[in-house]
N, CA, C and O atoms as a GROMACS GRO file, in nm:
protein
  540
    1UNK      N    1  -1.819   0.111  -1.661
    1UNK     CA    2  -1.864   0.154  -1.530
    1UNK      C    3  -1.794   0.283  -1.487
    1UNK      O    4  -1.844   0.377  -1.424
    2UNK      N    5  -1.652   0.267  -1.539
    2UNK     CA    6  -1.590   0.419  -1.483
    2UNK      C    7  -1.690   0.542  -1.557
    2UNK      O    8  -1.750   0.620  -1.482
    3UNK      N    9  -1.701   0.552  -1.668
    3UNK     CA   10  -1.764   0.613  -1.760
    3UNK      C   11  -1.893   0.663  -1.686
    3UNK      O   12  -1.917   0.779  -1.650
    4UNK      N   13  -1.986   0.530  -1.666
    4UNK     CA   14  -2.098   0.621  -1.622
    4UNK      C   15  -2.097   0.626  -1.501
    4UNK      O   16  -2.211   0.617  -1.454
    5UNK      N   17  -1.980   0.641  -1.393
    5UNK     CA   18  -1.954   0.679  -1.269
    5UNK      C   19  -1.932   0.847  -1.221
    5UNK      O   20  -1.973   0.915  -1.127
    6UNK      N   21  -1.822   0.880  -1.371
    6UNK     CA   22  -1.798   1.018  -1.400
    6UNK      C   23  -1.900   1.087  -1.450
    6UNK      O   24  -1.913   1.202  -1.408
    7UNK      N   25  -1.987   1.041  -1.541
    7UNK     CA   26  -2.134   1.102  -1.556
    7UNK      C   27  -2.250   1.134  -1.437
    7UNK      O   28  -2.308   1.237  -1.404
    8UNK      N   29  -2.255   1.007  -1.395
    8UNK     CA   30  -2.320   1.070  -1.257
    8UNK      C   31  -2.274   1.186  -1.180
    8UNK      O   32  -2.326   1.292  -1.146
    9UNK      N   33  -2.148   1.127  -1.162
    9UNK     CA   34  -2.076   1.280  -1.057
    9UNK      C   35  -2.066   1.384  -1.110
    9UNK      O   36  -2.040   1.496  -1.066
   10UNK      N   37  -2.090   1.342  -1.218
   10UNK     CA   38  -2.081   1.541  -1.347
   10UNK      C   39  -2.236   1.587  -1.321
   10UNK      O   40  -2.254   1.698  -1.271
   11UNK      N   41  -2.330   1.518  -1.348
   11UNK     CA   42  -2.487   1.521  -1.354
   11UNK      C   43  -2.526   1.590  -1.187
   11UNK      O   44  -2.594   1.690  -1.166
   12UNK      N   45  -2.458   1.503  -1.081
   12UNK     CA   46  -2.517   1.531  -1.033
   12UNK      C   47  -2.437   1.625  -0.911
   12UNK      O   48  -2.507   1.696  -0.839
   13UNK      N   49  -2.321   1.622  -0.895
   13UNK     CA   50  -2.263   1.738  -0.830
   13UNK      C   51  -2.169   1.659  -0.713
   13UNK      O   52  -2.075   1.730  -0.678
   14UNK      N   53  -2.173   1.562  -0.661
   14UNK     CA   54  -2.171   1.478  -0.562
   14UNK      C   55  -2.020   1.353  -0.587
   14UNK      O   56  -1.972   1.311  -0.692
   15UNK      N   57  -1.996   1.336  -0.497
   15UNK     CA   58  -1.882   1.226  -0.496
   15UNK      C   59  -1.724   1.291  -0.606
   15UNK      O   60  -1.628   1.221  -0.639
   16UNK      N   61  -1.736   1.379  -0.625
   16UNK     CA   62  -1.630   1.426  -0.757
   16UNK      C   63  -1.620   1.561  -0.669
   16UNK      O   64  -1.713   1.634  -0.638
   17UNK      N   65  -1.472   1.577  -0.635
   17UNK     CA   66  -1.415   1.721  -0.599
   17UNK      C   67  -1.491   1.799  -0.710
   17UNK      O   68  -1.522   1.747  -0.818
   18UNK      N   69  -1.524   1.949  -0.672
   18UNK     CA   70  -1.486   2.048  -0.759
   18UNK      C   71  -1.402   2.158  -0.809
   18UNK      O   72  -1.425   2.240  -0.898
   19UNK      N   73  -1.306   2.144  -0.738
   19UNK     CA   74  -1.152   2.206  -0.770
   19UNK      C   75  -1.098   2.111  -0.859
   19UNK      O   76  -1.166   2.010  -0.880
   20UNK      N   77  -0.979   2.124  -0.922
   20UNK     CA   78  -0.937   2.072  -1.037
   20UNK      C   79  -0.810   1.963  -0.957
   20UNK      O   80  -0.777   1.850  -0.992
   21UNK      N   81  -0.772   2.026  -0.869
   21UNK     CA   82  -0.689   1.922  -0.850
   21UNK      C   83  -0.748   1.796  -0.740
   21UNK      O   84  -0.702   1.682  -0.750
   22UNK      N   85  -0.838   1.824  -0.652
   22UNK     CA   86  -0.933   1.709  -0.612
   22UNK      C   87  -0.968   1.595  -0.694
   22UNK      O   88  -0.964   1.474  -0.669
   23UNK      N   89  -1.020   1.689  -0.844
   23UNK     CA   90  -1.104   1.630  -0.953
   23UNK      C   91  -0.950   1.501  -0.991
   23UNK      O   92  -0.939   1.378  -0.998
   24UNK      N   93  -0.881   1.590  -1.004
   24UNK     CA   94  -0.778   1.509  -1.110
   24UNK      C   95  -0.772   1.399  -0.963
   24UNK      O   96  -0.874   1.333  -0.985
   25UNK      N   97  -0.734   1.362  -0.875
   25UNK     CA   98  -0.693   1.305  -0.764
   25UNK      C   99  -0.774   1.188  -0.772
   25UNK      O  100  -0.722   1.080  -0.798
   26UNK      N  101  -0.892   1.201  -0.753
   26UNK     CA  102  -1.034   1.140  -0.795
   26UNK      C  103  -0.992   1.014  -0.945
   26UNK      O  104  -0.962   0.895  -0.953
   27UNK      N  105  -1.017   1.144  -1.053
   27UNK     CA  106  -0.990   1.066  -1.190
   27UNK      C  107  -0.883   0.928  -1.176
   27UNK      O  108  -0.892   0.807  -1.201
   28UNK      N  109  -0.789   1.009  -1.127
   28UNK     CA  110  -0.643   0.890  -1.130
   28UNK      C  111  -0.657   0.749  -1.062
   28UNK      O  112  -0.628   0.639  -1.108
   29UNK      N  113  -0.708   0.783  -0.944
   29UNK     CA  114  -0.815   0.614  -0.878
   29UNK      C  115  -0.872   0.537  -0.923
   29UNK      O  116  -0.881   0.418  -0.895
   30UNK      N  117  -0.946   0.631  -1.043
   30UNK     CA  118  -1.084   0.596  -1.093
   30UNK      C  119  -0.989   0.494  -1.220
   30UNK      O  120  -1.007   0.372  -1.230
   31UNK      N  121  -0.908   0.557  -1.291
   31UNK     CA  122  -0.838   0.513  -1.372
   31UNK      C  123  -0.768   0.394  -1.336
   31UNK      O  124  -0.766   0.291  -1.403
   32UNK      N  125  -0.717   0.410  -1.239
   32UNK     CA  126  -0.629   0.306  -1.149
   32UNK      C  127  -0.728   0.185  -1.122
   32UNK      O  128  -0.698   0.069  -1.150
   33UNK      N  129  -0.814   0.213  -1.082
   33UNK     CA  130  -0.903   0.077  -1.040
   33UNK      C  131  -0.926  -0.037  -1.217
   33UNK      O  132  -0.928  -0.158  -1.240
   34UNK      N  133  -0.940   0.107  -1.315
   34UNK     CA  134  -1.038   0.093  -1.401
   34UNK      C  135  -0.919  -0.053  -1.500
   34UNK      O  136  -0.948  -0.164  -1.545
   35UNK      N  137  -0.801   0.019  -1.497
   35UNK     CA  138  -0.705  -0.024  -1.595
   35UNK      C  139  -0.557  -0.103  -1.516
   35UNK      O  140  -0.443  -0.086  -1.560
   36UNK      N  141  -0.582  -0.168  -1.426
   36UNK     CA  142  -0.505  -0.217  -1.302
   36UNK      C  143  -0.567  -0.342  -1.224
   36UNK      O  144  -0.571  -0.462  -1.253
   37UNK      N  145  -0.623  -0.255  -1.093
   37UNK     CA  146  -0.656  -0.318  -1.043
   37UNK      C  147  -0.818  -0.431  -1.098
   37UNK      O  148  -0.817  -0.547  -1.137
   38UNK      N  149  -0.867  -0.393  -1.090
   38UNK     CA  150  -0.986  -0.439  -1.152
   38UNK      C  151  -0.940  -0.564  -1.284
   38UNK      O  152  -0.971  -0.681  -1.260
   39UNK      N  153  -0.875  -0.536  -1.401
   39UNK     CA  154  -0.846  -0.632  -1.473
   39UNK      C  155  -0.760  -0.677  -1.429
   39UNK      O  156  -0.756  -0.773  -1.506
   40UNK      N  157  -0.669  -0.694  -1.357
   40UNK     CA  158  -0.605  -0.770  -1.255
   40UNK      C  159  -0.658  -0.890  -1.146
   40UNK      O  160  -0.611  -1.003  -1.134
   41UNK      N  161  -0.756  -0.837  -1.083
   41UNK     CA  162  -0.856  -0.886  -0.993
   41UNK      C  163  -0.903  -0.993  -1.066
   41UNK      O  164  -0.890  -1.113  -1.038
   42UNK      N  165  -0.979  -0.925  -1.199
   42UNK     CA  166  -1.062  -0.988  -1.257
   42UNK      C  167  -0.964  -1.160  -1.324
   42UNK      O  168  -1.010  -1.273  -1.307
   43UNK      N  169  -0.842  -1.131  -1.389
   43UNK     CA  170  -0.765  -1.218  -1.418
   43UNK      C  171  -0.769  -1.323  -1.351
   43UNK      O  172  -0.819  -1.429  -1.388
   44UNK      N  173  -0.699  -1.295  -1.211
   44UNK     CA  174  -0.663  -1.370  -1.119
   44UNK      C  175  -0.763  -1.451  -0.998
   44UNK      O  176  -0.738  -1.518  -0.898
   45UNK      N  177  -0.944  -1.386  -1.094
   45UNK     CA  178  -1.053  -1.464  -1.052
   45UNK      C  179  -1.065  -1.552  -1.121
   45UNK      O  180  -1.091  -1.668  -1.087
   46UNK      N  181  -1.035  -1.484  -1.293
   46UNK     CA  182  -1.118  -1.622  -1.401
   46UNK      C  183  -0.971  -1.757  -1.375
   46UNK      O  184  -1.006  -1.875  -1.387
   47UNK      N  185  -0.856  -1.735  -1.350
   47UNK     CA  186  -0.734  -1.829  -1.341
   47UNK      C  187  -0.757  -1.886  -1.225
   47UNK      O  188  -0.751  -2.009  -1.230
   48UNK      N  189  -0.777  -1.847  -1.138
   48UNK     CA  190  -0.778  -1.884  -0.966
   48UNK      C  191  -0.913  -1.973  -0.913
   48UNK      O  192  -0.907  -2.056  -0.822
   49UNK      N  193  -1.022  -1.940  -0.982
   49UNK     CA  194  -1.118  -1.990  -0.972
   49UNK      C  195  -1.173  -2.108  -1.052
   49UNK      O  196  -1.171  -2.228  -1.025
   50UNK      N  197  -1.244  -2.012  -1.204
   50UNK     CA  198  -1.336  -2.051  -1.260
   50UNK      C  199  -1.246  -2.140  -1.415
   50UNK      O  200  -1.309  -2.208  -1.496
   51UNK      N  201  -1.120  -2.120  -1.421
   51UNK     CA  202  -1.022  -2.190  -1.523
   51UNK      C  203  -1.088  -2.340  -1.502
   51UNK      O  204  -1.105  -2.380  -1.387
   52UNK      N  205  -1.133  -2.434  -1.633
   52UNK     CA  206  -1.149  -2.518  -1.645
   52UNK      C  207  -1.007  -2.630  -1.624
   52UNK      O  208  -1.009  -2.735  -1.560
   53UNK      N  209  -0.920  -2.587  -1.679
   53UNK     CA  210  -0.753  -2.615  -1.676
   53UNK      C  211  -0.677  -2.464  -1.610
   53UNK      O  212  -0.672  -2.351  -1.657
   54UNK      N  213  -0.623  -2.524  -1.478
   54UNK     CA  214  -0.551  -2.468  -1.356
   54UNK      C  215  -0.419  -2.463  -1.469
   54UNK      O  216  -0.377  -2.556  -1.537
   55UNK      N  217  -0.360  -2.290  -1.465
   55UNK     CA  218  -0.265  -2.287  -1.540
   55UNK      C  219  -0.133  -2.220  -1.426
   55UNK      O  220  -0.079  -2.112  -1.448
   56UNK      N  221  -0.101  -2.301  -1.318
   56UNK     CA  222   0.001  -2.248  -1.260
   56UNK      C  223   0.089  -2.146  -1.317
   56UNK      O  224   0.145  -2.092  -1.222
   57UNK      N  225   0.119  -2.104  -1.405
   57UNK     CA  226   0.154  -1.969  -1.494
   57UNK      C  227   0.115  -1.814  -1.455
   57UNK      O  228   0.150  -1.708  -1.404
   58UNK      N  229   0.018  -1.889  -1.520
   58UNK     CA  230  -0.088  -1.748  -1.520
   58UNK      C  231  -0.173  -1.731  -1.337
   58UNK      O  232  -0.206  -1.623  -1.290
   59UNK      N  233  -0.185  -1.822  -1.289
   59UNK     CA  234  -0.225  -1.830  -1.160
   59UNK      C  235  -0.107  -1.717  -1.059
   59UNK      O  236  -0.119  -1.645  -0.960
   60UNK      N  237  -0.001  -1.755  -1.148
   60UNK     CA  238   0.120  -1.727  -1.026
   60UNK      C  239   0.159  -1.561  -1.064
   60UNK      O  240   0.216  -1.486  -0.984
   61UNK      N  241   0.110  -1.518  -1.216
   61UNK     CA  242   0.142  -1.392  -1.301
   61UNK      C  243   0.054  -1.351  -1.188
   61UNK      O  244   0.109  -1.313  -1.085
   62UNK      N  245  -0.081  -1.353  -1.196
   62UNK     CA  246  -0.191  -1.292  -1.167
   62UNK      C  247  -0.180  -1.223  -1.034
   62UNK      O  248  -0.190  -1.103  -1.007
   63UNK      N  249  -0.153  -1.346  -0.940
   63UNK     CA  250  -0.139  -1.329  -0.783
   63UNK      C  251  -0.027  -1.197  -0.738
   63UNK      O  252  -0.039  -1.107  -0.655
   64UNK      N  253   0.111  -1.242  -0.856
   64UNK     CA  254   0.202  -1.124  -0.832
   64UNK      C  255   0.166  -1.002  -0.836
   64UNK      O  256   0.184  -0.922  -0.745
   65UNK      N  257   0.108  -0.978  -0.946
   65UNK     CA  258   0.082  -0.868  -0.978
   65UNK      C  259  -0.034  -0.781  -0.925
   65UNK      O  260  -0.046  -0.658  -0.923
   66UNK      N  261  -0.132  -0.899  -0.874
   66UNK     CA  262  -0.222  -0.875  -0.753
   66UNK      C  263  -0.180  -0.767  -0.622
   66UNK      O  264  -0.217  -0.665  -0.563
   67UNK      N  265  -0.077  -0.866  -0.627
   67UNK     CA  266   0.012  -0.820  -0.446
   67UNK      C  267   0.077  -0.686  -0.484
   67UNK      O  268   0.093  -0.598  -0.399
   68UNK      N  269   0.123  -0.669  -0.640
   68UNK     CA  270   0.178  -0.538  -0.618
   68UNK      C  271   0.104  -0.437  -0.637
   68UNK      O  272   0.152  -0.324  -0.622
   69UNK      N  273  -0.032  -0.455  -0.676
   69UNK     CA  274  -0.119  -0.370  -0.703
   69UNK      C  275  -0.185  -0.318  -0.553
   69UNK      O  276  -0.184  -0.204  -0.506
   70UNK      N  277  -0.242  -0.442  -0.497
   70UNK     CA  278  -0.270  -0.412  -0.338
   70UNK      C  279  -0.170  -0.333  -0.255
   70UNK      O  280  -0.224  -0.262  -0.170
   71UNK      N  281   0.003  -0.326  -0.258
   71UNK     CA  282   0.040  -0.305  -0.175
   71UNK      C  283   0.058  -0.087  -0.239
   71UNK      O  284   0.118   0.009  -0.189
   72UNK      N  285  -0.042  -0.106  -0.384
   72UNK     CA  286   0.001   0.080  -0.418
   72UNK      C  287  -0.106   0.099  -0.326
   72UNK      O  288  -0.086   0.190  -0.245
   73UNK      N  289  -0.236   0.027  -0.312
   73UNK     CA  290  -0.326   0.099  -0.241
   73UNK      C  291  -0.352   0.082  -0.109
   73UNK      O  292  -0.457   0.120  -0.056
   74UNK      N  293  -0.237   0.011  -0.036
   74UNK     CA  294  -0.196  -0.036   0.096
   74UNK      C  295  -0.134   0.078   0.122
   74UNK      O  296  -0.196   0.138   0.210
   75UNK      N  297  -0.032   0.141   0.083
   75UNK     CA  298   0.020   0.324   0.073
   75UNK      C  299  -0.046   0.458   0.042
   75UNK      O  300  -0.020   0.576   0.061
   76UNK      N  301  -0.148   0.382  -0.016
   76UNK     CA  302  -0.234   0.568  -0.018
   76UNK      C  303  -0.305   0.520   0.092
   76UNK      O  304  -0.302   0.589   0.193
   77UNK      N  305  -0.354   0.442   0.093
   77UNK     CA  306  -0.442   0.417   0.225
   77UNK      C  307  -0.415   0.443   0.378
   77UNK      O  308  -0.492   0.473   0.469
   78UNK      N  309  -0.252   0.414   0.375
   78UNK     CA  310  -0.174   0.476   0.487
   78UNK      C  311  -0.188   0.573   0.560
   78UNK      O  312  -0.172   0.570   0.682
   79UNK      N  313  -0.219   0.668   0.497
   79UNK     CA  314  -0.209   0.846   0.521
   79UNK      C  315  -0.348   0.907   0.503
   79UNK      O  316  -0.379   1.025   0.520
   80UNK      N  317  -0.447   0.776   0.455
   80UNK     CA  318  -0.620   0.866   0.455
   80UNK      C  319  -0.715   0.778   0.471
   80UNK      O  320  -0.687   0.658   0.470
   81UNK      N  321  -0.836   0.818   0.488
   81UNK     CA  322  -0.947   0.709   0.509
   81UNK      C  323  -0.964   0.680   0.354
   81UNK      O  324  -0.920   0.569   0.323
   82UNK      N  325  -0.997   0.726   0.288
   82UNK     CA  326  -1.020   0.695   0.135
   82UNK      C  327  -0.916   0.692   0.019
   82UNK      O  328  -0.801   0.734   0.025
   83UNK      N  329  -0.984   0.629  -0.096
   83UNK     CA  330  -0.804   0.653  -0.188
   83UNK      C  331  -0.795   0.830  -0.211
   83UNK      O  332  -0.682   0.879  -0.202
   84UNK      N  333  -0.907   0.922  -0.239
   84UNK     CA  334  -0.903   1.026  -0.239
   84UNK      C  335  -0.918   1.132  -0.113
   84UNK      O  336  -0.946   1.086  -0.002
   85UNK      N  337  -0.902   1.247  -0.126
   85UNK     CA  338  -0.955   1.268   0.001
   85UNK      C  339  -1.069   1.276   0.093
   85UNK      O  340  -1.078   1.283   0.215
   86UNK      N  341  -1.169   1.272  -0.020
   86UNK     CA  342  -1.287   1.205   0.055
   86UNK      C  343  -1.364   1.125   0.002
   86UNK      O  344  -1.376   1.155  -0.117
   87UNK      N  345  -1.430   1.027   0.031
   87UNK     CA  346  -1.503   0.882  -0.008
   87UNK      C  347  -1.532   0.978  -0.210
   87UNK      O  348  -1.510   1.098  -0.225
   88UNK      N  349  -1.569   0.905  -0.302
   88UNK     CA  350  -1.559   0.949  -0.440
   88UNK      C  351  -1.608   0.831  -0.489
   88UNK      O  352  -1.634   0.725  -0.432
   89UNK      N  353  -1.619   0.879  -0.644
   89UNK     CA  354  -1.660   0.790  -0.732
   89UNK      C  355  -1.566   0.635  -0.739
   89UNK      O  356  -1.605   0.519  -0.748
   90UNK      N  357  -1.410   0.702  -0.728
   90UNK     CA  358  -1.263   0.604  -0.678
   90UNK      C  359  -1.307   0.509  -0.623
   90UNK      O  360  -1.317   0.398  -0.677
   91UNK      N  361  -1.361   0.550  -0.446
   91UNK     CA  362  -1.463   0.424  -0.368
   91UNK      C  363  -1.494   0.320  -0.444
   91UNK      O  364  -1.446   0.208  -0.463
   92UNK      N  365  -1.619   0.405  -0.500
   92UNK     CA  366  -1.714   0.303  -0.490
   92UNK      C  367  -1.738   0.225  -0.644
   92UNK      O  368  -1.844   0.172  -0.676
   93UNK      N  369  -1.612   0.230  -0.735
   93UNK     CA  370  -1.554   0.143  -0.837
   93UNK      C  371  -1.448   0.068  -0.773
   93UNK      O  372  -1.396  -0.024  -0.837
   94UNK      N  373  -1.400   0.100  -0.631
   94UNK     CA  374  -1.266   0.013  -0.636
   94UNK      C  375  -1.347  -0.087  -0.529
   94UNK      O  376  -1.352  -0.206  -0.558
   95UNK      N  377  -1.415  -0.035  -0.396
   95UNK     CA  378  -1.441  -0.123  -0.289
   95UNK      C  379  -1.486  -0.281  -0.344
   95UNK      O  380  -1.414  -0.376  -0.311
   96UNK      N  381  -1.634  -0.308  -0.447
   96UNK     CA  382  -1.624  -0.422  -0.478
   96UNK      C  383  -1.574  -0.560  -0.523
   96UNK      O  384  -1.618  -0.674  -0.531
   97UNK      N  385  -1.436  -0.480  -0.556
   97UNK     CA  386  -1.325  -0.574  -0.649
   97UNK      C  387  -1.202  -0.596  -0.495
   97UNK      O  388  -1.123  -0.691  -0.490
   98UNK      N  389  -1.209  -0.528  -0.424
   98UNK     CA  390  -1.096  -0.506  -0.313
   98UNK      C  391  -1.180  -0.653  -0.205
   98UNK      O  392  -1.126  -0.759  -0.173
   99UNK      N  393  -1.327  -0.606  -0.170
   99UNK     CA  394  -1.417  -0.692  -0.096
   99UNK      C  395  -1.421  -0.855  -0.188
   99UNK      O  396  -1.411  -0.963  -0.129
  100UNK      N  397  -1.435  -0.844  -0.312
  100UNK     CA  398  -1.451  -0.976  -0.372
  100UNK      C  399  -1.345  -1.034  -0.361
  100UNK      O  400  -1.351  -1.154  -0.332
  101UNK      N  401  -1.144  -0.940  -0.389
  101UNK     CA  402  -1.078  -1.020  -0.385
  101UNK      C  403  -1.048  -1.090  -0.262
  101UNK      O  404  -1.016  -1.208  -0.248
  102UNK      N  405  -1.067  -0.979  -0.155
  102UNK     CA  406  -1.089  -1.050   0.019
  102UNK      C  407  -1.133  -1.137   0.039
  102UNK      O  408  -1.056  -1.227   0.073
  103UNK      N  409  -1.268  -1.167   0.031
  103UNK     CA  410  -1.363  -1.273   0.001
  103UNK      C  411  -1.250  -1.414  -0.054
  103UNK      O  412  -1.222  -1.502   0.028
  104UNK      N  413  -1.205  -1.419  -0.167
  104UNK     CA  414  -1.185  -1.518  -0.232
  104UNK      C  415  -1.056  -1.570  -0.272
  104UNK      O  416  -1.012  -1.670  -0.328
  105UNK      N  417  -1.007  -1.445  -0.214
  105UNK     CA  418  -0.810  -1.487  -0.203
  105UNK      C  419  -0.780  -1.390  -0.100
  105UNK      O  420  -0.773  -1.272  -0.132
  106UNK      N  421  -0.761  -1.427   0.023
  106UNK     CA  422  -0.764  -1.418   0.172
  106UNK      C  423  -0.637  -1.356   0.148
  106UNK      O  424  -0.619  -1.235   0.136
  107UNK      N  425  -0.520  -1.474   0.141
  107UNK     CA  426  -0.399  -1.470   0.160
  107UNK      C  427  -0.303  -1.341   0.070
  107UNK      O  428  -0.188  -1.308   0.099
  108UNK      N  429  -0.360  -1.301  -0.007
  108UNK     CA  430  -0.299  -1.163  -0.037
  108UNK      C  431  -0.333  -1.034   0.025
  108UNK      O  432  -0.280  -0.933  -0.019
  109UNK      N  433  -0.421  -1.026   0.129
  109UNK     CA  434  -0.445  -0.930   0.238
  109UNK      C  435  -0.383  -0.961   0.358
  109UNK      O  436  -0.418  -0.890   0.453
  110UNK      N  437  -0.308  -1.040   0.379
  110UNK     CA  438  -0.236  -1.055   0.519
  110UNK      C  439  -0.146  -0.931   0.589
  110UNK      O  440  -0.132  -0.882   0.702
  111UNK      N  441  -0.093  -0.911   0.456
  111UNK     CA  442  -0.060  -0.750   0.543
  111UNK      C  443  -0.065  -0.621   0.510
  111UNK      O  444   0.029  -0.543   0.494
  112UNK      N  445  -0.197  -0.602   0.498
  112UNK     CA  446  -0.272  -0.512   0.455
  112UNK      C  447  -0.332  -0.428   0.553
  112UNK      O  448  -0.419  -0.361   0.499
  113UNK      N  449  -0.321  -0.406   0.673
  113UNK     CA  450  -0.393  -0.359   0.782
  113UNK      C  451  -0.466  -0.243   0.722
  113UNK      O  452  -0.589  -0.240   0.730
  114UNK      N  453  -0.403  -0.150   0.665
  114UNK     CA  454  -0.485  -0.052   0.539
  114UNK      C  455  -0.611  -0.048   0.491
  114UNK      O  456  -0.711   0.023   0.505
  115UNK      N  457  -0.573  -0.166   0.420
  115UNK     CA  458  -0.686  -0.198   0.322
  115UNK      C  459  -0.816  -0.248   0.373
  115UNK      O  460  -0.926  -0.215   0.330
  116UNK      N  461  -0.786  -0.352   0.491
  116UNK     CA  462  -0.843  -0.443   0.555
  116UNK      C  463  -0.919  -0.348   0.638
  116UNK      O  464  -1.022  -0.402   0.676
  117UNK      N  465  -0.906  -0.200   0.690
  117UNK     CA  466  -0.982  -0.095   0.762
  117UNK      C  467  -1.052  -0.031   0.670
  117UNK      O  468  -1.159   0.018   0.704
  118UNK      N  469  -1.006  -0.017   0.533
  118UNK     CA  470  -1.086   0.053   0.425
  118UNK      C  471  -1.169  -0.018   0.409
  118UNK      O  472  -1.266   0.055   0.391
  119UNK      N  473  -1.214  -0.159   0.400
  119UNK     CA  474  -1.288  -0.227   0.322
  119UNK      C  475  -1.395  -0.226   0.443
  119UNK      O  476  -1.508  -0.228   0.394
  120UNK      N  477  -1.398  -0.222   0.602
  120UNK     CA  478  -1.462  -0.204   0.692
  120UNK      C  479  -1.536  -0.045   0.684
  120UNK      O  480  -1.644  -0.021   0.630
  121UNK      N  481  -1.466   0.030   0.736
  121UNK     CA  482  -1.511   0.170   0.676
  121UNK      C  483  -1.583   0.196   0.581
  121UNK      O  484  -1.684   0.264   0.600
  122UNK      N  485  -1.548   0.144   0.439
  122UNK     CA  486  -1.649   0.142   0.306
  122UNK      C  487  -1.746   0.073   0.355
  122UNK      O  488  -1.844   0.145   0.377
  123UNK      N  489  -1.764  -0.056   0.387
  123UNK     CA  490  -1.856  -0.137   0.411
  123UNK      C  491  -1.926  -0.089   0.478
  123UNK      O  492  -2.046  -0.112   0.459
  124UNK      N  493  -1.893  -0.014   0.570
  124UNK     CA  494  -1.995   0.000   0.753
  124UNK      C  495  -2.116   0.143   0.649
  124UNK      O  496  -2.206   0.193   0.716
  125UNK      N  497  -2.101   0.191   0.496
  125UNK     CA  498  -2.174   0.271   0.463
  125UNK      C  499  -2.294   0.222   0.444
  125UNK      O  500  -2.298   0.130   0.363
  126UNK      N  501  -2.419   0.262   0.503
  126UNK     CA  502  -2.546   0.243   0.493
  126UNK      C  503  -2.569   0.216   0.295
  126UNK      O  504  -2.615   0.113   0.246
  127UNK      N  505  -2.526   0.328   0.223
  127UNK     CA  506  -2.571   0.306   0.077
  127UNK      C  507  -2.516   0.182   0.034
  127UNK      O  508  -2.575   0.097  -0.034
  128UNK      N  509  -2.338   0.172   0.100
  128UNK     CA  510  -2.279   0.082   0.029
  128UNK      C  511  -2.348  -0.084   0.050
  128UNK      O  512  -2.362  -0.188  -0.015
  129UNK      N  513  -2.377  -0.031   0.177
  129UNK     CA  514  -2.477  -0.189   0.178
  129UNK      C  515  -2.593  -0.231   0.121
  129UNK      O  516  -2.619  -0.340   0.071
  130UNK      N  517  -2.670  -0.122   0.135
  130UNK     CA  518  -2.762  -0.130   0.028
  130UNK      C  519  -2.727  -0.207  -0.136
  130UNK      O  520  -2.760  -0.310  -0.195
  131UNK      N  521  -2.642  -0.088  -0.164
  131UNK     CA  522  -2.539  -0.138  -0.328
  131UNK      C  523  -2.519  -0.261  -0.316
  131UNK      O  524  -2.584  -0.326  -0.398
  132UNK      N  525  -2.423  -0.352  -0.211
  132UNK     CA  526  -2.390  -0.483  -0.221
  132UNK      C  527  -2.482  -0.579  -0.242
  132UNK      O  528  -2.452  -0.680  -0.307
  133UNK      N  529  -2.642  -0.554  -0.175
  133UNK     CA  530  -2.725  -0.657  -0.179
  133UNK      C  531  -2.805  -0.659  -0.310
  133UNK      O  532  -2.904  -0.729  -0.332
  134UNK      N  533  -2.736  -0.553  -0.412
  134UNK     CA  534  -2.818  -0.550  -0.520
  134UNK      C  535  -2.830  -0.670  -0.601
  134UNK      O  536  -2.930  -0.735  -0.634
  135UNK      N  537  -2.672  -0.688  -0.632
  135UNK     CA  538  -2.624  -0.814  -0.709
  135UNK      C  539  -2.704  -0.916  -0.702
  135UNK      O  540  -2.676  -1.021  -0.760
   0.00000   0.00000   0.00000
């Protein structure tokens, strides 16, 4: 998905700085979601949830590492409306995994005031809603 996220924004001009250091700013999110957060998320869905055998282990790895992942983007979020400086490809690979983990493990957003305005802000986007009801 990162892949053909950066293709679009190459194709089509849109959501991707075109200065180099925007671009790179962008990329690093994109990366961050891609190789972090996201298989992180994803972990601590298939353990937390859908595990046939509850492995308190890995439940408890997952969650940690959850919380420390939320609290890097609880700090960029601090200082901007978006992880980049303006809404990007970053968005709209990270918002669904940020909204699902909200959704389904509450208790690691408690103090997130950050995040918890980003995920409103992203959300309140006409496309992004559109996008959500695709699934």
């Amino acid at each position: 998905s990162g892949a053909i996220l950066l293709y679009l924004a190459e194709k089509t001009g849109r959501l991707m700085p075109a200065d180099p250091r925007g671009k790179a700013e962008v990329t690093q999110w994109l990366m961050f979601q891609m190789s972090g957060l996201g298989p992180i998320l994803g972990q601590l869905n298939h353990f937390g949830r859908f595990a046939s055998t509850k492995v308190p282990y890995a439940i408890d790895r997952f969650q940690t590492e959850a919380k420390r992942i939320l609290g890097v983007v609880e700090q960029q979020l601090s200082s901007r409306d978006y992880l980049a400086t303006t809404y990007s490809i970053a968005d709209i690979a990270t918002y669904p995994w940020l909204k699902g983990a909200r959704d389904f493990f509450p208790e690691l957003f408690i103090n997130t005031p950050n995040i918890l305005q980003y995920l409103h802000r992203v959300g309140s986007r006409p496309a992004v809603q559109r996008g959500m009801h695709i699934p």
